[in-house]
C-alpha positions in Angstrom: -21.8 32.0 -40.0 -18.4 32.7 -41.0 -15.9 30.9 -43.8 -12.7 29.8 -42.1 -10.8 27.4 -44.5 -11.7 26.1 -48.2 -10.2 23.2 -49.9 -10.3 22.6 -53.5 -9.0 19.9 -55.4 -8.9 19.0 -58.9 -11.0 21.8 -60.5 -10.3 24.5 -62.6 -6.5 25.2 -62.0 -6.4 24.1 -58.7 -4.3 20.4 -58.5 -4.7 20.9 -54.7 -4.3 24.1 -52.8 -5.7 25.2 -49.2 -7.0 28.7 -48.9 -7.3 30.3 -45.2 -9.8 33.0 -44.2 -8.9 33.1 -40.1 -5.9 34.3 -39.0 -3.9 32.2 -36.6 -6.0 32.2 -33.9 -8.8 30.6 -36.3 -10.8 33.8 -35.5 -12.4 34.8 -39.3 -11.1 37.7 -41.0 -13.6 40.2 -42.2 -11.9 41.2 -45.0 -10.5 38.7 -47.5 -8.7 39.8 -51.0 -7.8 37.1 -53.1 -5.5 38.6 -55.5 -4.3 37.6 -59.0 -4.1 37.5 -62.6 -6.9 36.4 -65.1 -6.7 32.5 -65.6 -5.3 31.6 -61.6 -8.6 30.5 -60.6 -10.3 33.1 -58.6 -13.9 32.6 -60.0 -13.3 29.1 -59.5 -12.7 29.9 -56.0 -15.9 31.6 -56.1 -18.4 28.6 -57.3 -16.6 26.6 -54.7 -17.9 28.4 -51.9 -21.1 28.9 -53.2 -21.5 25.0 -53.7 -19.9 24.1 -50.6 -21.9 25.6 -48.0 -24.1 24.7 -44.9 -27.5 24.3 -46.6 -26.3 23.9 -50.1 -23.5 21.2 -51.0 -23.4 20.0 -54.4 -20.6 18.5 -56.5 -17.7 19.8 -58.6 -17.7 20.2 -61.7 -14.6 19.5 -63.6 -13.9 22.4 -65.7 -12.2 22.5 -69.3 -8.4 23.0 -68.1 -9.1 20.9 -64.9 -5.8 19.0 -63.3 -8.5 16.4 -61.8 -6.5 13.4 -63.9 -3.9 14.2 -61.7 -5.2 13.6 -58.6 -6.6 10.3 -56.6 -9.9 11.1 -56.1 -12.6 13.3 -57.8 -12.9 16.7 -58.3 -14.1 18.1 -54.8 -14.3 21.0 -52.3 -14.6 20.7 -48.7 -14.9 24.0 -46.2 -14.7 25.1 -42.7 -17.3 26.8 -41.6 -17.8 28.7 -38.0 -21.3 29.1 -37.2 -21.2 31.6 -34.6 -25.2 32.9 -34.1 -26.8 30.5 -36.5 -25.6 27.7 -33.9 -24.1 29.4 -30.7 -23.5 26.3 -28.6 -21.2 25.4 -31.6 -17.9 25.7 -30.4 -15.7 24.3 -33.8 -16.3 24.1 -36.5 -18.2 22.6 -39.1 -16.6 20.6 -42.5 -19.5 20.8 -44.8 -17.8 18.8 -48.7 -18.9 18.1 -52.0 -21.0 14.8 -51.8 -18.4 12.8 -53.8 -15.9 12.7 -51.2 -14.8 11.0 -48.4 -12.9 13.6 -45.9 -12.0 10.8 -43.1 -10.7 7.2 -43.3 -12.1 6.2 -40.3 -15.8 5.0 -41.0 -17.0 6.3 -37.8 -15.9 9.8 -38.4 -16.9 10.0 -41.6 -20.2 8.6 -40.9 -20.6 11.5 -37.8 -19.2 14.1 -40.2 -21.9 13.1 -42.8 -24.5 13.1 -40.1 -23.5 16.6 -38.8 -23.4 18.1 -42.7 -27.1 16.6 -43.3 -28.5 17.9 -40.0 -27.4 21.7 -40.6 -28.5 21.2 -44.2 -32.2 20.6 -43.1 -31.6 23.2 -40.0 -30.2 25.8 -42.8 -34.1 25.7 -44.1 -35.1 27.5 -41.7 -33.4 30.5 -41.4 -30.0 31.8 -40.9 -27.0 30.9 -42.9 -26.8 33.8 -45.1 -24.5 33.5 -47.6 -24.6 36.0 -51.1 -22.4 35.4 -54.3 -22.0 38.5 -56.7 -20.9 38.0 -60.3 -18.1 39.3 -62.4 -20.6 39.0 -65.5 -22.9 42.0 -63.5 -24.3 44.5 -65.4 -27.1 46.4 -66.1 -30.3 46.8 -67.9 -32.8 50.1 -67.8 -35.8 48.6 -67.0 -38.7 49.8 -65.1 -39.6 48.2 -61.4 -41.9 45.8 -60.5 -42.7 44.5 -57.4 -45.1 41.3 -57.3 -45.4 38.6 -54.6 -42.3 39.9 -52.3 -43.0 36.9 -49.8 -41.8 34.1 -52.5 -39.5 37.3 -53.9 -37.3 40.3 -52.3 -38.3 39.2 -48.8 -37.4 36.0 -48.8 -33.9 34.1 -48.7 -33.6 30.5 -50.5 -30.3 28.8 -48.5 -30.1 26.6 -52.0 -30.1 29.3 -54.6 -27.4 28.8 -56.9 -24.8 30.7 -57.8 -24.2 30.8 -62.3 -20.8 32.8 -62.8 -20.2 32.1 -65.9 -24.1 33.0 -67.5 -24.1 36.5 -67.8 -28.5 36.0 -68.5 -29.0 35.6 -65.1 -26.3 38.4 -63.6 -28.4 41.1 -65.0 -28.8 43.1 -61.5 -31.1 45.8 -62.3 -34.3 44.4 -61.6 -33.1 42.9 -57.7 -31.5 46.1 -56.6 -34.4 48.3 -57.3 -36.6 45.3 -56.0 -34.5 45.8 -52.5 -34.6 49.0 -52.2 -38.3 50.1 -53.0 -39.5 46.6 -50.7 -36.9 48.4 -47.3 -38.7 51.4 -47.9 -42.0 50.5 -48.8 -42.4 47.5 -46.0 -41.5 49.4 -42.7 -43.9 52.4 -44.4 -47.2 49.5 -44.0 -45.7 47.6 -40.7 -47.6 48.0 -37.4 -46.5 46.8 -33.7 -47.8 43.3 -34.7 -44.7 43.2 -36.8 -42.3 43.8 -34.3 -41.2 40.6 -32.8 -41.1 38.5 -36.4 -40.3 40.8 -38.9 -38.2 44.0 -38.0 -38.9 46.2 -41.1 -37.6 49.1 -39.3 -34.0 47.1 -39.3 -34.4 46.8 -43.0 -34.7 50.2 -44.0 -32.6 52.1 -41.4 -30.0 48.9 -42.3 -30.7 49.4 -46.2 -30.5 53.6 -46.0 -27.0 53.6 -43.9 -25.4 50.7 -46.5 -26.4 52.6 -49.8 -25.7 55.8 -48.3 -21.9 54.6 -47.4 -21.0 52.8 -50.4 -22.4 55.1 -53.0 -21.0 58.1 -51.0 -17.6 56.8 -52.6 -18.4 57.5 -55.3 -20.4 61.1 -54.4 -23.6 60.3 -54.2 -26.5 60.4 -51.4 -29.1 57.8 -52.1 -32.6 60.1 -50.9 -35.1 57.0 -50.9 -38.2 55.7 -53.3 -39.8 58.1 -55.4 -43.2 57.9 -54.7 -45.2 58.7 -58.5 -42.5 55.8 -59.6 -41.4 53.9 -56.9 -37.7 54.1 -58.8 -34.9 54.7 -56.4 -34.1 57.9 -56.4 -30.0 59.6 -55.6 -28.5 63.4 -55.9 -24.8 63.9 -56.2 -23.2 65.7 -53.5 -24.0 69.2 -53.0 -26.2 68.9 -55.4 -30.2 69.1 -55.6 -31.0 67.5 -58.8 -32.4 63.8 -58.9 -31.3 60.8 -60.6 -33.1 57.9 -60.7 -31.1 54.2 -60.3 -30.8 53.8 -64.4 -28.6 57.6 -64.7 -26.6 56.6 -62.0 -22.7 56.2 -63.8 -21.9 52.5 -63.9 -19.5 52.6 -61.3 -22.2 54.0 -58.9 -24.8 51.6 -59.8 -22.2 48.6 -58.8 -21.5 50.2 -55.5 -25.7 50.6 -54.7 -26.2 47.1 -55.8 -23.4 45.6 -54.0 -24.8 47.5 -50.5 -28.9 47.1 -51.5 -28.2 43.0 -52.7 -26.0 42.6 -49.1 -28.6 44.0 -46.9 -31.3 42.5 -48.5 -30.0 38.8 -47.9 -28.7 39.6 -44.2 -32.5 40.5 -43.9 -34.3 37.9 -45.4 -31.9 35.0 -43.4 -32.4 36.6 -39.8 -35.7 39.2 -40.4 -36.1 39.7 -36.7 -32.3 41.3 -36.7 -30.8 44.4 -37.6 -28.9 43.7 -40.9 -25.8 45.5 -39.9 -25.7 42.9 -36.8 -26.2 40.0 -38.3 -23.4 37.6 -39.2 -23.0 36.2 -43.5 -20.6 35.4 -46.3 -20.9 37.7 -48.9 -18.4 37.1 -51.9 -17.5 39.2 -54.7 -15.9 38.0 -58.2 -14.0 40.8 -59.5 -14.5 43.3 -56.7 -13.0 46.4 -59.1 -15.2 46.2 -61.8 -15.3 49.8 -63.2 -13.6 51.2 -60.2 -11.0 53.8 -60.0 -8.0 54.3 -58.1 -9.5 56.0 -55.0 -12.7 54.4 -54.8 -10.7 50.8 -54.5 -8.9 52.3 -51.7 -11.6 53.2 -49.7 -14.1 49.9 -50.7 -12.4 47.7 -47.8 -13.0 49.9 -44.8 -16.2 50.9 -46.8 -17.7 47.8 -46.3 -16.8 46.9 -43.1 -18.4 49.8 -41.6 -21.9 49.4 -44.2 -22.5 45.6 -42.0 -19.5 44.9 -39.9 -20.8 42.0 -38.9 -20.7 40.7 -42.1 -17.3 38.6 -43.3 -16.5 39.9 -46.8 -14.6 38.1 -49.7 -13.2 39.7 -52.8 -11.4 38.6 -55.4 -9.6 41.1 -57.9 -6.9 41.4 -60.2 -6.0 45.2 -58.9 -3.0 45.7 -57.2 -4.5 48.8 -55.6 -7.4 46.2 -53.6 -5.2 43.8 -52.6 -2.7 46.7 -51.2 -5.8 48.5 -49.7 -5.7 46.4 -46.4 -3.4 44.4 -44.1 -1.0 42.5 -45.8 -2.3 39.2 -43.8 -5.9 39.4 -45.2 -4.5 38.9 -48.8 -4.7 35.7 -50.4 -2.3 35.7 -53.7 -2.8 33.4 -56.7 0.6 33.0 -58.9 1.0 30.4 -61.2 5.1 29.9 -61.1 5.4 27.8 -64.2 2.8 27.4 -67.6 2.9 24.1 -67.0 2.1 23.7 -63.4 -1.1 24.3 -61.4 -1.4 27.7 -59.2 -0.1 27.9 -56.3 -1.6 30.3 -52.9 0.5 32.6 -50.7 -1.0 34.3 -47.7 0.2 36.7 -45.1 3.8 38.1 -46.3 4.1 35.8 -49.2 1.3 37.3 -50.5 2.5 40.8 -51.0 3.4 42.6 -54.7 6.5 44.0 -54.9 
């Protein structure tokens, strides 16, 4: 599935704004940069996805500088999303909306659109609809690996999992990443031909080797696989033999890895029988150039679109250098025009910097 269009009114900054991620021809864009200062709204944006998607719709929460007094109904999101391989036959789109709201006047359209949203909910359950949120709170801890249980764990994908921005306890991303890259390597290592036609482990870690290797290559390093005494992740800088395991690993490095190990993983765990870099997700990123310098930002677009192409990526940032690092018509810009008015979005040329 892919996002095409998200509306959000009354929450956080947001009185009521429209935010497009297909270009004209309602084809969705693989790249999105939302793009603007601290305080628009762009985390906001970010919970509003994640609780307003096939498989996972809950309400709005009205947030402490909220405009929702202003508006005539309660604080609510609704999306468009294109399903693409989770539902092929599927030829629009579908409107999945906070469960507070009422997106049609017409009783009978409502009533089908409700139907529609409850049937993909309970089909979501099953697989498919991958859909991953990373955290501008991310950091993290050294801590040693442990793999227990990995079918209730790393190799599995909850469609409801929620998405906490704003509690930096649970955006500790350490323990996952190491997690996803010892279970690609360890898994296709114990698979046999029995495995084939369920599970492809060989996806996984081909998928999982060719992601890490692009994204921390940015940043010059080669990731060289699970050390087996440890079982730690192991990388060497370029042109270099000496090891470093995940925790030495510069900060900036360690983003990158988890970004590509976190991405692959979920792609996996939705659609196991597929290769990773084929298979179709949302994957959105709060504050995309989190300890990143100048170069690395300008690569990180194209980067990910050749780690899973297939994948539609959303990033917000308040760097000038992301949002000037691809076409001007896959930037979304946040600008709020007067303190005492809501934000307001630009897309396409009006999004541009000057």
């Amino acid at each position: 599935m892919w996002l095409t269009r998200v509306l959000i009114r009354g929450s956080g900054p947001f009185e009521r704004v429209i935010l497009p991620f297909a270009d004209d021809e309602g084809k969705p864009r693989s790249v999105t940069v939302i793009h603007g200062a601290a305080g628009v709204g762009k985390s906001t944006i970010v919970q509003a996805i994640a609780n307003t998607r096939p498989g996972h719709a809950i309400a709005q929460l009205v947030r402490g500088d909220a405009l929702g007094d202003k508006v005539d109904s309660p604080p609510h999101v609704a999306c468009e999303w294109l399903l693409g391989a989770d539902d092929p036959t599927r030829p629009h789109t579908l409107s999945v909306a906070s469960p507070n709201v009422r997106l049609f006047q017409e009783d009978e359209l409502e009533a089908l659109r409700r139907r529609e949203q409850a049937h993909y909910d309970r089909v979501a359950q099953e697989g498919g609809f991958a859909f991953l949120g990373i955290p501008g709170t991310r950091w993290f801890a050294r801590q040693p690996i442990a793999i227990g249980a990995p079918a209730r764990g790393v190799a599995r994908y909850d469609v409801r999992a929620p998405l906490a921005l704003d509690d930096a306890s649970r955006s500790e991303l350490s323990r996952e990443t190491k997690q996803a890259l010892a279970y690609a390597a360890i898994a296709p290592a114990l698979s046999g031909p029995h495995d084939a036609e369920q599970r492809r482990y060989d996806l996984l870690g081909e998928a999982m080797q060719a992601a890490v290797g692009k994204l921390g290559g940015l940043v010059g390093f080669r990731y060289l696989g699970i050390d087996p005494h440890s079982l730690e992740p192991t990388f060497a800088a370029e042109n270099s033999v000496r090891r470093f395991a995940f925790d030495a690993l510069p900060t900036r490095a360690r983003h990158l890895v988890a970004i590509a190990a976190l991405s692959v993983r979920v792609l996996w765990a939705a659609e196991p029988d597929r290769d990773p870099r084929d298979a179709e997700g949302v994957i959105v990123i709060d504050d995309a150039d989190l300890y990143q310098d100048h170069a690395v930002l300008v690569e990180l677009p194209s980067a990910l679109r050749a780690a899973l192409p297939s994948a539609q990526w959303i990033l917000t940032t308040a760097s000038v250098t992301l949002a000037a690092s691809v076409d001007p018509s896959d930037v979304v810009a946040l600008r709020r025009l007067a303190q005492d008015q809501g934000v307001t979005v630009f897309a396409g040329d009006g999004a541009v910097t000057h």
